[in-house]
C-alpha positions in Angstrom: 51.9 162.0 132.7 53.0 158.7 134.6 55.0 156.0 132.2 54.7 152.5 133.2 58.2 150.5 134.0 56.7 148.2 131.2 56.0 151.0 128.5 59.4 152.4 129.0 61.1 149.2 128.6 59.3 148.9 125.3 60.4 152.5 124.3 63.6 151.6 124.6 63.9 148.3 122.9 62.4 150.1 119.8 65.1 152.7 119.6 68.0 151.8 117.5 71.6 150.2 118.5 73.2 153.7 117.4 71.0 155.3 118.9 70.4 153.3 122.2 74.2 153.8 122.8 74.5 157.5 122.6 70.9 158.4 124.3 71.4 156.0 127.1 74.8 155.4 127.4 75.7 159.0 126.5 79.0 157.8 124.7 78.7 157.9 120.8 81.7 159.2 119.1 80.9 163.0 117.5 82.1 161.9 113.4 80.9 159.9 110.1 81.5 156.6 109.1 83.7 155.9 106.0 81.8 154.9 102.4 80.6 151.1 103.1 82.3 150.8 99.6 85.3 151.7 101.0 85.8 149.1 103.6 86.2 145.6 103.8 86.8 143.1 107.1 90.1 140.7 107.2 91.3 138.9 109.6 92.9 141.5 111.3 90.1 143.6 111.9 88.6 144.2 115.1 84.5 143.5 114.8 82.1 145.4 117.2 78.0 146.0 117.1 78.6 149.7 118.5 81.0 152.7 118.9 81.9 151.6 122.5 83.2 148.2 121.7 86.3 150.6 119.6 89.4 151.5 120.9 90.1 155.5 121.0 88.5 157.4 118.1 87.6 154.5 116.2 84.1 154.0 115.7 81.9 150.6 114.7 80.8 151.1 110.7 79.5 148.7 108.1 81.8 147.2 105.4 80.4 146.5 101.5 80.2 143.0 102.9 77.8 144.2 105.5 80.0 143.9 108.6 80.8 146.0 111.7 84.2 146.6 112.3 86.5 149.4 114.2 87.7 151.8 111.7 89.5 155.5 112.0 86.2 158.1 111.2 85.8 159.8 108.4 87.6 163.2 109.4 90.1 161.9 111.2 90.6 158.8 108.3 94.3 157.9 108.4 95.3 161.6 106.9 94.4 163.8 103.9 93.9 162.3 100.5 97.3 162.6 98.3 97.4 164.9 94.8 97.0 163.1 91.7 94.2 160.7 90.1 94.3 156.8 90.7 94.8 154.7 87.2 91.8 152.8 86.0 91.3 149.9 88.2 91.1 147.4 84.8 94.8 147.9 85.1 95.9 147.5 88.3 96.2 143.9 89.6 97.5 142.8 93.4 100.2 140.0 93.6 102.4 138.8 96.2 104.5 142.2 95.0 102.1 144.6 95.7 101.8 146.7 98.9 98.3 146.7 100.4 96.4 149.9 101.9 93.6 151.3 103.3 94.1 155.4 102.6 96.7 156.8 100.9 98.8 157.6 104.3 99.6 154.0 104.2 101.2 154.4 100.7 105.4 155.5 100.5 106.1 159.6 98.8 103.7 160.6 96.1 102.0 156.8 95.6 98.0 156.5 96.4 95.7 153.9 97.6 94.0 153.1 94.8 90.9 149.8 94.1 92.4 146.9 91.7 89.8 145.5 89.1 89.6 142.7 92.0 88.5 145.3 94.1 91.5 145.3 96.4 93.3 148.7 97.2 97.3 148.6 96.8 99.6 151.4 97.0 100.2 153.1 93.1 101.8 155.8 91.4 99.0 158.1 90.9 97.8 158.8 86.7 99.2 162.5 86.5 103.1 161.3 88.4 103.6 157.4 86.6 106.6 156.0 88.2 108.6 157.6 85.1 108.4 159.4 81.7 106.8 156.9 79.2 109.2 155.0 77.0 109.5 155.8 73.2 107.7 153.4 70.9 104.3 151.6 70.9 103.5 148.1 72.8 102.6 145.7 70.5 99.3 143.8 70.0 97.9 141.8 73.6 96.6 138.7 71.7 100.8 138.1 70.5 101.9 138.8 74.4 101.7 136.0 76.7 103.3 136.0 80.3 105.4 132.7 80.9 107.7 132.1 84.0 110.4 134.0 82.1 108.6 137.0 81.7 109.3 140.2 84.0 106.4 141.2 85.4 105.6 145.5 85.8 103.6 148.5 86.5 105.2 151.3 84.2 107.9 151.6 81.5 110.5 152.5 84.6 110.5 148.9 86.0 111.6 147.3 82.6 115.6 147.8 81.5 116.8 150.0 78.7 114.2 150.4 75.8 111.7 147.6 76.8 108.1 148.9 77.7 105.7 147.9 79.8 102.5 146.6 78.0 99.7 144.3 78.5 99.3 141.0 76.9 96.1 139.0 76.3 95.7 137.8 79.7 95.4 141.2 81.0 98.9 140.7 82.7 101.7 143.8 82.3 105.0 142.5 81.1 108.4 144.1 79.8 108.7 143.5 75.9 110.7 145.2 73.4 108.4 148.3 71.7 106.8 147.7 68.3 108.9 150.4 66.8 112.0 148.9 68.2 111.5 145.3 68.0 114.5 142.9 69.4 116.0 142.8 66.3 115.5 142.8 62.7 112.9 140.1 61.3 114.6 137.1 59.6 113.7 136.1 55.7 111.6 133.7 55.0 107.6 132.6 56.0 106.6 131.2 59.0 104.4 127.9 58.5 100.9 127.7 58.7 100.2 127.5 62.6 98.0 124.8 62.2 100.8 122.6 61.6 103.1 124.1 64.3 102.6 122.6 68.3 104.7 123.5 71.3 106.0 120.9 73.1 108.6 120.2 75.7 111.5 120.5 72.9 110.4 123.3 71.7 112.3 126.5 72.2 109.7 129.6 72.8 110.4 133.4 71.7 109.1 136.3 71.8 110.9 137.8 68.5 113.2 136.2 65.6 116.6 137.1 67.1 115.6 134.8 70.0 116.2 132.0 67.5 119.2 130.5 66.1 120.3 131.1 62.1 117.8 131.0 60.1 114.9 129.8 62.2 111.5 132.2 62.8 110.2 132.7 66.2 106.2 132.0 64.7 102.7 131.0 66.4 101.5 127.8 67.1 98.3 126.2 66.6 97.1 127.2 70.3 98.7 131.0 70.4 102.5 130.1 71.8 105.3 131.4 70.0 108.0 128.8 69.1 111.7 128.6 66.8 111.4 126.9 63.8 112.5 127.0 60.6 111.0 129.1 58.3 108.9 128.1 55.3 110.9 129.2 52.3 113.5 126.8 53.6 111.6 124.5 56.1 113.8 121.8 57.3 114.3 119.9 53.7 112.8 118.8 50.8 108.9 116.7 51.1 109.9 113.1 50.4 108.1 111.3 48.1 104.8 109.1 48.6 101.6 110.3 50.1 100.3 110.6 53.9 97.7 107.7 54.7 94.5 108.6 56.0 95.1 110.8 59.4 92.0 108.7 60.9 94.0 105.5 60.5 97.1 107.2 62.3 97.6 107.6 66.1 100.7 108.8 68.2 101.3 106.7 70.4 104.3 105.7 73.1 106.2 103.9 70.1 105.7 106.9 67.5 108.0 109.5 66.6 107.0 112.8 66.8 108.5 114.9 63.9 108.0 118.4 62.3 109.0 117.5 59.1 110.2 114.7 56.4 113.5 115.2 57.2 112.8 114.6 60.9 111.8 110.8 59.9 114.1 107.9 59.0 114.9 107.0 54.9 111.7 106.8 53.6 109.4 107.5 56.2 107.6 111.1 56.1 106.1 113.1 59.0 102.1 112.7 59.0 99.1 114.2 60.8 97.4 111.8 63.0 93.3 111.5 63.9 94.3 113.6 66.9 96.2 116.7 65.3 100.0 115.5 66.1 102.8 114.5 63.5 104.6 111.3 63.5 106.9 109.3 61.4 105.2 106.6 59.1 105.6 104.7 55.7 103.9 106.8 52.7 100.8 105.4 51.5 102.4 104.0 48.7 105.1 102.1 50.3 103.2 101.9 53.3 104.4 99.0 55.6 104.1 95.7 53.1 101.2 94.3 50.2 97.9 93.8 52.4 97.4 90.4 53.4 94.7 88.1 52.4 91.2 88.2 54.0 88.4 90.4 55.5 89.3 92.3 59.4 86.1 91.1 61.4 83.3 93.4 62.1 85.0 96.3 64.3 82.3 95.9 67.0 83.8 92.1 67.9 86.9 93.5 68.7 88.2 95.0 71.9 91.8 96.0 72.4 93.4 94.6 76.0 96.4 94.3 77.3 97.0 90.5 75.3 96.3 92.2 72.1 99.4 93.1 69.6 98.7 96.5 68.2 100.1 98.0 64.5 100.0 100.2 61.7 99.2 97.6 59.1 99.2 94.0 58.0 102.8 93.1 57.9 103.0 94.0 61.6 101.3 90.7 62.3 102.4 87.1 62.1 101.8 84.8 59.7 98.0 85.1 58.3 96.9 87.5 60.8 95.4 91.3 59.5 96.0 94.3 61.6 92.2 95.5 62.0 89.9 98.5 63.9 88.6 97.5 67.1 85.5 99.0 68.2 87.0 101.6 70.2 89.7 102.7 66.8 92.4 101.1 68.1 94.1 98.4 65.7 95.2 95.0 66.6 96.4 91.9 64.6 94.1 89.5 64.8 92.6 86.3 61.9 91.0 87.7 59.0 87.5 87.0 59.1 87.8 84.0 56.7 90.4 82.2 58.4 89.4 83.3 62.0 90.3 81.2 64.8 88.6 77.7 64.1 85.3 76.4 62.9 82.1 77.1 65.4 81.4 74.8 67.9 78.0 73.4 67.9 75.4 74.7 70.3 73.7 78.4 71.0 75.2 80.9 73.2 73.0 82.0 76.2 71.2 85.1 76.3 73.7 88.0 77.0 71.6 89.9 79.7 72.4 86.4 82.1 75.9 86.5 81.5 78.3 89.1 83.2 82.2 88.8 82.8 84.2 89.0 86.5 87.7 87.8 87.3 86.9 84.3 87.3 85.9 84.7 83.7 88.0 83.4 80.3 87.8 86.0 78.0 87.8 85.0 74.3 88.0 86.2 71.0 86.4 82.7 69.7 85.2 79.8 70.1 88.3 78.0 69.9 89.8 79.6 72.7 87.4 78.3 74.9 87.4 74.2 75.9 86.2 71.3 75.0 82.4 72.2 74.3 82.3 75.9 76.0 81.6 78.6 73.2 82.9 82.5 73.3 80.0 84.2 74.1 78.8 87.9 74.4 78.3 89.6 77.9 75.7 92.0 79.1 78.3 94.4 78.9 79.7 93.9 75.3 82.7 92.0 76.3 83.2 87.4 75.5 83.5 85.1 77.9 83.3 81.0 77.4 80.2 79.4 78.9 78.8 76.4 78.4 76.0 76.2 74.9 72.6 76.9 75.8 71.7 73.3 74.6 74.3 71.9 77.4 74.5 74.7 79.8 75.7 73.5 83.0 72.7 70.8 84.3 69.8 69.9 84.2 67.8 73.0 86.2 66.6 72.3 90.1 63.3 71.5 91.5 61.4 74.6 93.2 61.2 78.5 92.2 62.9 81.3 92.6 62.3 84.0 95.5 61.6 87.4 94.2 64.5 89.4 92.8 63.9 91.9 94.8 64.4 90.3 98.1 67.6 89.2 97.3 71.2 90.6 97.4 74.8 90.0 96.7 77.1 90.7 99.5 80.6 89.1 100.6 79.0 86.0 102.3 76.7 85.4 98.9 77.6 82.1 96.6 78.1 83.4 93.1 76.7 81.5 89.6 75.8 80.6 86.9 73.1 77.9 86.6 72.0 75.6 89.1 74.4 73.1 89.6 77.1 75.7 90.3 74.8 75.4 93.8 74.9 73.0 96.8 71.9 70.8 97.3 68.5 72.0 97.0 69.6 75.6 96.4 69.0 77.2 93.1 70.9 80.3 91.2 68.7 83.0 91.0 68.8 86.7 90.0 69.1 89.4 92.6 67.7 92.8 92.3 70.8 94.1 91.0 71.0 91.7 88.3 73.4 89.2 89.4 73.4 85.5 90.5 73.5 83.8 93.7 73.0 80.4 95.2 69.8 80.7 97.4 67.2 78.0 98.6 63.9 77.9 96.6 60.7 79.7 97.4 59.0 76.4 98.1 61.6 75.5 100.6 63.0 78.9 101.6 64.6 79.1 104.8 62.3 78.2 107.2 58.8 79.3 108.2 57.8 83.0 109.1 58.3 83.9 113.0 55.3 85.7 115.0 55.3 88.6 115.3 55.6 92.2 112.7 58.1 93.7 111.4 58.5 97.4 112.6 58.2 100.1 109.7 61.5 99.9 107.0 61.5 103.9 107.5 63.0 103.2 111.1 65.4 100.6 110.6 69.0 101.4 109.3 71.7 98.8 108.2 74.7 99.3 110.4 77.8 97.5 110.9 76.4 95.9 114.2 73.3 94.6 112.3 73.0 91.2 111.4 72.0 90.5 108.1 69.9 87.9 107.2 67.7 86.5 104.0 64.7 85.0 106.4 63.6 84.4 109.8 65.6 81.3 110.4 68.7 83.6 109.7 67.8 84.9 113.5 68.0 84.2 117.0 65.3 83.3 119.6 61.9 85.8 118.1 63.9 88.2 115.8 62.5 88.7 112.7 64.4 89.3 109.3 62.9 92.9 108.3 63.5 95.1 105.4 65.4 98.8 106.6 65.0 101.9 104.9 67.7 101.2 102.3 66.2 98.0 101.4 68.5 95.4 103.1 67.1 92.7 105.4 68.4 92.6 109.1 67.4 91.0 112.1 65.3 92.9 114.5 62.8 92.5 117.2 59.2 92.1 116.0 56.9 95.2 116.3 54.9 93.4 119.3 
């Protein structure tokens, strides 16, 4: 039977790389390819698509990540598999300590190659030889063991000194810790506080059992699971002053407060407090709190904005003279003129609607109307903050002949005139909105620009605005026959008409 050049090409494209290489070639290496599982590609590994492309007796086999790399076969892998049983891969981790291996031959004596719960393989002590007999005593409980940068780090009791053992803590770390039968020393008298009142924080002095403490203080739990030196509760730090706590929502630590633990942290009369936000400071008690609240009503919350003019405090006799120390609408408190007594009478006139006013650095802000001058009022932004503008019965001038192009058409860029009514403009030109609701000086529909060149535009979806495009509000903005067209991004720029 005759085969055509063609048919046996065909034949041969069909058979398989492995396959292709031995058959044709007549060179595929005699062995079996590690467990996929088993393998994994670094950088140091030597990628091929067959047996040939491998040094020696290496041959080309898939990794778990489904690459090909060289690796030793099966038979010949590295050497024979060392005695003993690998430890449950939950407890093994790799750090920058641990050795790294392929097959046990790369491992030192007795230790094996064993998988990590991150399914890396570092060299171990195998489960039926640990490093060393097991220590006397039990491990205490993970969720009290926490590893800090002053915590040795192990693998078995044999790397920690004398009694300590080796034990996990709740972040699945091993550390060395004294055993729960053998604690550091004996417990101190006394209760530790609630932990809800205790925080760690940069003055605080961490432990792991009471004898790392001085006298009589407790190593005890905080709030958020650290372990800190304080004194206990039987005798915690002195007697509770007298007066009541105000309201934690009306306290706040700020740069000025003094953080405490106690009443006998804070000065005379003062007592130590929980603020809205869980932290102690220093303040007057409720009942000698600051001074006798001044006369008048604070001003609706919502009116007030803390910013970097404003004088905060605690309460009324912060402030000067008539002024109340009041919540602003973002719970801060600043002094400012009780609502009966505030700032000066109302000046006459109507504020303008809030969606056409915006506040930007050429702004005065205001709290009222009397910090604005002569007729201008303090009036409400868009965006919830008080500027002074003219009254709506006076704003500005009379309003300009012709109407507005559409919003839509128009943008603000560097070059654009900013305003607020018409006679913030130059001639004939009005303020109008632009489509992203601001205001700037542009010439009227009825006298816009100039009239329409010949010509079509090209379609917006092939125009782009670029830095060498020339921008432009109408034709007139253009040279010779360009036309002002719309791009894809809806900008205007001056192009070359369609035909």
């Amino acid at each position: 039977m005759q085969i055509s050049l063609q048919t046996l090409l065909l034949l041969v494209a069909c058979v398989p790389a492995r396959v292709y290489s031995a058959k044709l070639w007549d060179n595929k290496k005699h062995d079996e390819c590690p467990h996929p599982s088993r393998l994994e590609c670094h950088p140091k590994c030597k990628t091929c698509k067959c047996d040939n492309d491998c040094p020696g007796k290496e041959m080309c086999c898939c990794t778990k990540d489904d690459k090909m790399i060289c690796v030793v076969p099966k038979h010949e892998h590295c050497c024979d598999e060392k005695c003993g049983e690998c430890p449950d891969p939950s407890c093994l981790e790799c750090d920058h300590n641990s050795k790294t291996c392929k097959c046990d031959c790369d491992c030192c004596e007795k230790e094996k190659c064993c998988c990590t719960k991150d399914d890396k393989r570092i060299c171990v002590a195998p489960k039926d030889e640990p490093c060393c007999d097991e220590k006397c005593g039990e491990c205490p409980d993970p969720s009290c063991l926490e590893c800090d940068h002053n915590s040795k780090t192990c693998k078995c009791d044999c790397d920690c000194c004398e009694k300590e053992k080796c034990c996990c803590t709740k972040d699945d770390k091993r550390i060395c810790v004294a055993p729960k039968d053998e604690p550091c020393c004996d417990e101190k008298c006394g209760e530790c506080p609630d932990p809800s009142c205790l925080e760690c924080d940069h003055n605080s002095k961490t432990c792991k059992c009471d004898c790392d403490c001085c006298e009589k203080e407790k190593c005890c739990c905080t709030k958020d699971d650290k372990r800190i030196c304080v004194a206990p509760k039987d005798e915690h730090c002195c007697d509770e002053k007298c007066g009541e706590c105000p309201d934690p929502s009306c306290l706040e630590c700020d740069h000025n407060s003094k953080t405490c633990k106690c009443d006998c942290d804070c000065c005379e009369k003062e007592k130590c407090c929980c603020t809205k936000d869980d932290k102690r400071i220093c303040v007057a008690p409720k009942d000698e709190h600051c001074c006798d609240e001044k006369c008048g009503e604070c001003p609706d919350p919502s009116c007030l904005e803390c910013d970097h003019n404003s004088k905060t405090c605690k309460c009324d006799c912060d402030c000067c003279e008539k002024e109340k120390c009041c919540c602003t609408k973002d719970d801060k408190r600043i002094c400012v003129a009780p609502k009966d007594e505030h700032c000066c009478d109302e000046k006459c006139g109507e504020c303008p609607d809030p969606s056409c006013l915006e506040c930007d650095h050429n702004s005065k802000t205001c709290k009222c109307d009397c910090d604005c001058c002569e007729k201008e009022k303090c009036c409400c932004t868009k965006d919830d903050k008080r500027i002074c503008v003219a009254p709506k019965d006076e704003h500005c001038c009379d309003e300009k002949c012709g109407e507005c192009p559409d919003p839509s058409c128009l943008e603000c860029d560097h070059n654009s005139k900013t305003c607020k009514c018409d006679c913030d403009c130059c001639e004939k030109e009005k303020c109008c909105c632009t489509k992203d609701d601001k205001r700037i000086c542009v010439a009227p529909k009825d006298d816009h620009c100039c009239d329409e060149k010949c010509g079509e535009c090209p379609d917006p979806s092939c125009l782009e605005c670029d830095h060498n495009s020339k921008t432009c509000k109408c034709d007139c903005d253009c040279c010779e026959k360009e036309k002002c067209c719309c791009t894809k991004d809806d900008k205007r720029i001056c192009v070359e008409p369609k035909c």
